[in-house]
N, C-alpha and C positions, 0 to 999 in steps of 0.2 A: 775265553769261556763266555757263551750266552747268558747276560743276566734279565729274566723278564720280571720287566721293570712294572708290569701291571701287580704281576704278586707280588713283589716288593713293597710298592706302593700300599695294597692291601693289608699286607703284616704292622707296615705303621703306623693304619687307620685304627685295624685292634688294639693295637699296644696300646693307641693315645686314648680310645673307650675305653681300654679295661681295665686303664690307670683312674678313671673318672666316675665319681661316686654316683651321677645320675645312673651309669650302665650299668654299676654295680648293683644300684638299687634294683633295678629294671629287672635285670638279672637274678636275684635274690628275691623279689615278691614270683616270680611266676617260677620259680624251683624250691618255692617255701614249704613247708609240712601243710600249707593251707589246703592243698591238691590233697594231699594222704588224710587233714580233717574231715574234707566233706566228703570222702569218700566214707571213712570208718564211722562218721555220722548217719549214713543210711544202710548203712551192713545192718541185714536180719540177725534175728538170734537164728545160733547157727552152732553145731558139735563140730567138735575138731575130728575135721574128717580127711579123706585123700588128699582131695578137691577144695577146700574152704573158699569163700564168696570171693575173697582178693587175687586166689590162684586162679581160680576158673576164669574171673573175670581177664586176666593177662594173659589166658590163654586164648581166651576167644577175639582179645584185641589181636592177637600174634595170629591166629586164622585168617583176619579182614587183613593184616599186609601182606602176608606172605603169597606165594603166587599158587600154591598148591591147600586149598583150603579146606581140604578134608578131617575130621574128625579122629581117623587114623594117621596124619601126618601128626597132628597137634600131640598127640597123645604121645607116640613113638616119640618125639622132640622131648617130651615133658620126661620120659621113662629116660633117656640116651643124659638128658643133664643132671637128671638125680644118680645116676652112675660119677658121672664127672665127680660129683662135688661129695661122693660117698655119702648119701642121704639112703633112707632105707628103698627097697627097690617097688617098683608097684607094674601090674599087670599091664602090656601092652592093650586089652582087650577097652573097648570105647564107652562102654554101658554106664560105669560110674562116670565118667565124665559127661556125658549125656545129659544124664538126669542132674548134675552138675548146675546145667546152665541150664537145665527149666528150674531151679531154685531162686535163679539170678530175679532179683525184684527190677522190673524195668523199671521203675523210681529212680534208682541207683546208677544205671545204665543210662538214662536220657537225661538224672539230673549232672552226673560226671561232664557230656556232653555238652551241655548250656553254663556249665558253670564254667570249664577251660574255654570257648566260646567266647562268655562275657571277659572273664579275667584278661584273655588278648586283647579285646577290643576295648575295653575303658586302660588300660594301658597304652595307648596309639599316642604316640607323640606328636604334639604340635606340628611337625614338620610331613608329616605322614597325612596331615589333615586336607581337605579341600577348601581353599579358604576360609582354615578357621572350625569347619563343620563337620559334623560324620557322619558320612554318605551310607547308607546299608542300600545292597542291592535285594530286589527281593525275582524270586523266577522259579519256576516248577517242572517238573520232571517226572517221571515213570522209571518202575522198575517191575521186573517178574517174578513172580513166586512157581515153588512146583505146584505141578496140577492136580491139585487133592482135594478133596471135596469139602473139605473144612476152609483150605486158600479160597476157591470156588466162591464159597458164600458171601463169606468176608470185602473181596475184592475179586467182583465179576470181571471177566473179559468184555471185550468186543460185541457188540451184539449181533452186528454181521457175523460172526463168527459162526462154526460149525460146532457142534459142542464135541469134546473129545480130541478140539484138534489145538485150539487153544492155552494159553497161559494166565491163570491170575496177574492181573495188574493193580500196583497199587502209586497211588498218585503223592510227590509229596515237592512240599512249598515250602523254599528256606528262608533267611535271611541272612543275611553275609555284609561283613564290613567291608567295605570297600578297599581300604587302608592296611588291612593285614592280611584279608585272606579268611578270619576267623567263621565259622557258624555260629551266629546267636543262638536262632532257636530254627525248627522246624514242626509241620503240624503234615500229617500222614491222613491217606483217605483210600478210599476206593475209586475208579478212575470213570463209575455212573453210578448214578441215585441222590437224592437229596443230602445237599452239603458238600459235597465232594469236590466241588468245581476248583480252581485254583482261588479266586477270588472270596469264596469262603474258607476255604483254608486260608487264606491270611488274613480275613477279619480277625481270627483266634490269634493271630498272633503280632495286634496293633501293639499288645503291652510294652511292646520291647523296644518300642520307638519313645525317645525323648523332646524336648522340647527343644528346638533346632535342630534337630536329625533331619536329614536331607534324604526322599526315596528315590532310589533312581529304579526307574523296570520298564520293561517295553509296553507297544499299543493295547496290548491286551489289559492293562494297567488303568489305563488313562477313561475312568468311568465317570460321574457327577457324585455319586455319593462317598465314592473312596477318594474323594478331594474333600470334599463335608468334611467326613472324618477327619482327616490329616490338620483339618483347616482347625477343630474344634480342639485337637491335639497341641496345637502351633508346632508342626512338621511339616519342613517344605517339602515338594513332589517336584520329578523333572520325568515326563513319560512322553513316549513319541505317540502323537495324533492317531484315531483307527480309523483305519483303511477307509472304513463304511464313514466317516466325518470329512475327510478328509477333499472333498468335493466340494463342501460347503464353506470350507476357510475364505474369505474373501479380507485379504489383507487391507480394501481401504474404507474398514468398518472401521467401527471404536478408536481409542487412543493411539496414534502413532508415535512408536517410538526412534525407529529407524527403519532403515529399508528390509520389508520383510519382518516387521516386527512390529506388533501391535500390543493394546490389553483390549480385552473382549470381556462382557457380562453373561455369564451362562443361563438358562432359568432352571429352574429343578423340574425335572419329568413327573407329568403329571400321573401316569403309569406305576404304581407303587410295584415294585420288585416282589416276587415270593417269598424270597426272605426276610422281607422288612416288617416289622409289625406297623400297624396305622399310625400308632404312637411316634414311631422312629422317623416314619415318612412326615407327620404334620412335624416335629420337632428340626427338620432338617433345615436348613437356609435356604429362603427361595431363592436367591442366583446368589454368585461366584463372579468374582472379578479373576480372570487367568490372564498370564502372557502366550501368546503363540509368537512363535518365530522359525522360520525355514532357514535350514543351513545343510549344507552337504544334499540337497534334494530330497531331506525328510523335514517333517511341521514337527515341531517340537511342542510339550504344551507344559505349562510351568506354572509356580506361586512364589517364584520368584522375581517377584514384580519390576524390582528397579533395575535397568538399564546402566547404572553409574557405579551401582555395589556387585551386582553381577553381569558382566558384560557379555553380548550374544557370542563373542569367542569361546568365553569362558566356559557356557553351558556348551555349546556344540565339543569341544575335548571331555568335558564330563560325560556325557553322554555317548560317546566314543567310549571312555572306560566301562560303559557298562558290558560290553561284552568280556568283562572279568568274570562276570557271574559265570558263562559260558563254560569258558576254561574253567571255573571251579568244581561244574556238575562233569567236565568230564574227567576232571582228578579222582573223583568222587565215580563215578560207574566204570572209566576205561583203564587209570592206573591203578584204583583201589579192587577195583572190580564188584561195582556194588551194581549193576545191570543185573545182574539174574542172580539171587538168593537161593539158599540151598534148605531152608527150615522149613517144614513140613506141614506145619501148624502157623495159624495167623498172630498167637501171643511168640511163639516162638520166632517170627519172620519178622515181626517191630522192634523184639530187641537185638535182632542179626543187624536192621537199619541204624537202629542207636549205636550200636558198638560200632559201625563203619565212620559215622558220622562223629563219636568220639577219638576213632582213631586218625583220622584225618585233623581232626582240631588237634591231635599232639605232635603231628608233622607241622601244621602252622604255627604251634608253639616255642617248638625247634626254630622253624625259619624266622620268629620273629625277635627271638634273643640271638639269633646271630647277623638279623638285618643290623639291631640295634649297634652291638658291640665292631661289625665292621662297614659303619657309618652308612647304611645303603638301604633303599627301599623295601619292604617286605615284599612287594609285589616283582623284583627285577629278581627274586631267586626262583630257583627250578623244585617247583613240588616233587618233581620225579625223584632226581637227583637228590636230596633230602630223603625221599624215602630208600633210596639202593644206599646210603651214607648209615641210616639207621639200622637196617637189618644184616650189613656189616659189622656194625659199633654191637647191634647186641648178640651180636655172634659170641662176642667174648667180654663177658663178665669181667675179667679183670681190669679191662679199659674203663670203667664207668667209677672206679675207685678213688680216680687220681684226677683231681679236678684240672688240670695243665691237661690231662686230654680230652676234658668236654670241653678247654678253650679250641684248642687243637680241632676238634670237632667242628664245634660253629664257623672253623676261619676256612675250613674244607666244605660247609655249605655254600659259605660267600664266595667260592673260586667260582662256582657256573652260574652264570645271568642268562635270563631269559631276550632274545634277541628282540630289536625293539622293527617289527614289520606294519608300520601303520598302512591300510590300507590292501592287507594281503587279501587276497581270494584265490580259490583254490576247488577245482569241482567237487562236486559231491557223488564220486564214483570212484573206484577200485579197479583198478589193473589185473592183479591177479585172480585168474577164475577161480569160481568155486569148483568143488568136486561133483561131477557129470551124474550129480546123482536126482532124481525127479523130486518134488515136495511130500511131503506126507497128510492127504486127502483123505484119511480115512482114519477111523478110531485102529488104533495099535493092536489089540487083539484080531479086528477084523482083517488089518493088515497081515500078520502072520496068519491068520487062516488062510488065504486067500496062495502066500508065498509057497504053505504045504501045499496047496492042490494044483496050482500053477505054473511055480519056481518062481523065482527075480525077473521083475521087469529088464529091459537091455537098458543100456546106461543111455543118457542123452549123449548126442555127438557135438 
């Protein structure tokens, strides 16, 4: 008989956590009624109705996992389990539940979000930690809306664009713990006009950085005033050099540390920014003491000054994990499917964003009460794998009853790790052709006029 001795191995890593009151603990704070208080603490007043704020809202989390995320699925789902469990029966038809979730206060929606979020991340065990510190990644991203003239306004397209041919785009800037996976917070924009850039989408969202929190983000990151900040914070920064400076590094300036690694004195740009008031600009530091150091054939650029506490190994693997944030945006738009939103309206289409961004933080909820309990990284499990585990697990109601199978549960997330490929690369091209069919150059009415008088263009060959 084959015994495999990795899941063996794994059964009495659980057993020995879940004999062990810190897991327990662990366990028990992030499945406590805390989740269900601050939820019932921003519930509106509200008549007991179909739909109440706590159903609608678990239905429209069950839209963002499921792979079919229609309005008419949720609905029909919601009608087929009140049969099951003989509850009174309610109309397949979508309207009340519609107007449903334009009830939903997006307070409620975005504060659910940041608080499962935080409660993972101030949770993160020592061992989970980066020397000691808690690294948040921070990185930006785009998604589409449909094309209505209310999206339109809100969140213009392209300017090159053609009008009519186009999608609303709207921009948005997370931050993410490094260590679990979690989303702190996120700040939403338009993707042009004043404000909207990435870099002020996360001025708004410095609050959520503490005192020894570690930023890691890419070139686009690495500015003189968002090290100001950080520096007036006590937040260290680790961001890779931009492109456009990047000419001008000359390693046998300033203080040498090691080969390739110096501390340099920045001065502050005399150029005040458009967003800065004159105030902000005289209040700023005139220069900056950083470290630059090259590893791997990128300049790194740091405020983490010493050589002895933090070693230039150390940061070049830190910096390597940043492309965690990557993989997080695309859990977040290719497994969740949050790339192209389906709400109509711009208050309707930021809380479609919240509710994906809540449902993703309770998949990393999951993974991180079962990282704990079978001894293993939050980061080595498969977000995927976790979500096809869950919308199994809630298939059936009576599994969620008997707590031996939410252990059972977590020790079935812990069987798939995510393989460890340092150094993968892989083109940025597709094999399989698309369908031979031309682009659509023209506003869509125009197009059908054109099909009556014409017929179908011939397919491309």
């Amino acid at each position: 008989m084959h015994i495999n001795r990795s899941a063996l191995s794994q059964q009495h890593r659980l057993q020995r956590y879940a004999s062990s009151s810190d897991a327990f603990s662990f366990f028990n704070i992030l499945t406590s009624p805390d989740l269900l208080d601050t939820l019932e603490s921003s519930l509106p007043e509200h008549r007991e109705r179909l739909f109440p704020p706590t159903e609608t809202l678990s239905m429209f989390l069950a839209q963002a996992l499921h792979a079919d995320r229609s309005c008419q699925h949720i609905v029909n789902d919601a009608a087929v389990k009140r049969l099951i469990h003989r509850l009174p029966q309610c109309a397949t038809n979508t309207g009340g539940y519609c107007k449903a979730r334009q009830r939903l206060p997006l307070e409620m929606i975005s504060g659910m979000a940041r608080h499962t979020g935080r409660l993972i991340a101030e949770k993160a065990l020592a061992p989970w930690l980066w020397y000691g510190r808690r690294v948040r990644l921070v990185d930006g991203t785009t998604v589409t809306l449909p094309d209505t003239p209310a999206n339109q306004r809100s969140y213009p397209q392209q300017s090159g664009q053609k009008p009519g041919l186009g999608y609303p785009i709207c921009r948005i800037v997370g931050v993410t713990c490094l260590s679990s996976g979690a989303l702190i917070d996120a700040a939403m924009g338009g993707f042009k006009g004043k404000g909207t850039s990435e870099q002020a989408l996360l001025r708004g969202l410095l609050d959520n950085f503490k005192a020894g929190d570690v930023m890691l983000g890419d070139a686009f990151y690495c500015t003189y005033f968002l090290l100001a900040e950080l520096q007036t914070r006590n937040v260290e920064a680790l961001f890779e050099q931009h492109g456009s400076r990047r000419r001008s590094t000359d390693f046998r300036r300033g203080k040498r540390l090691g080969s390739r690694d110096h501390l340099i004195t920045l001065e502050k740009p005399k150029l005040r920014p458009q967003w800065m008031t004159a105030e902000q600009h005289q209040t700023a530091p005139d220069t900056l003491v950083v470290r630059e150091l090259e590893v791997g054939g990128r300049v790194l650029v740091t405020t983490l000054l010493c050589p002895n506490i933090t070693p230039k190994i150390a940061l070049k693997e830190l910096y390597k994990r940043r492309w965690q944030v990557e993989l997080d945006i695309r859990n977040l738009k290719t497994t969740l499917g949050m790339t192209t939103l389906s709400c109509k309206t711009p208050e309707m289409g930021e809380k479609e964003m919240w509710v994906y961004l809540l449902a993703y933080n309770l998949i990393r909820l999951i993974m991180a009460q079962s990282a704990l309990l079978a001894d293993v990284l939050p980061r080595t499990l498969s977000f995927k794998h976790t979500l096809q585990l869950w919308l199994a697990w809630d298939g059936n109601p009576r599994l969620s009853d008997d707590q031996d199978n939410t252990h059972r549960l977590l020790a079935l997330v812990a069987e798939q790790s995510i393989g460890n490929r340092p150094g993968r690369i892989e083109p940025r091209a597709v094999k399989r052709r698309p369908k031979p069919y031309p682009l659509l150059t023209k506003t869509r009415p125009l197009a059908r006029q054109q099909v009556r008088k014409y017929g179908h263009p011939k397919k491309l060959k």
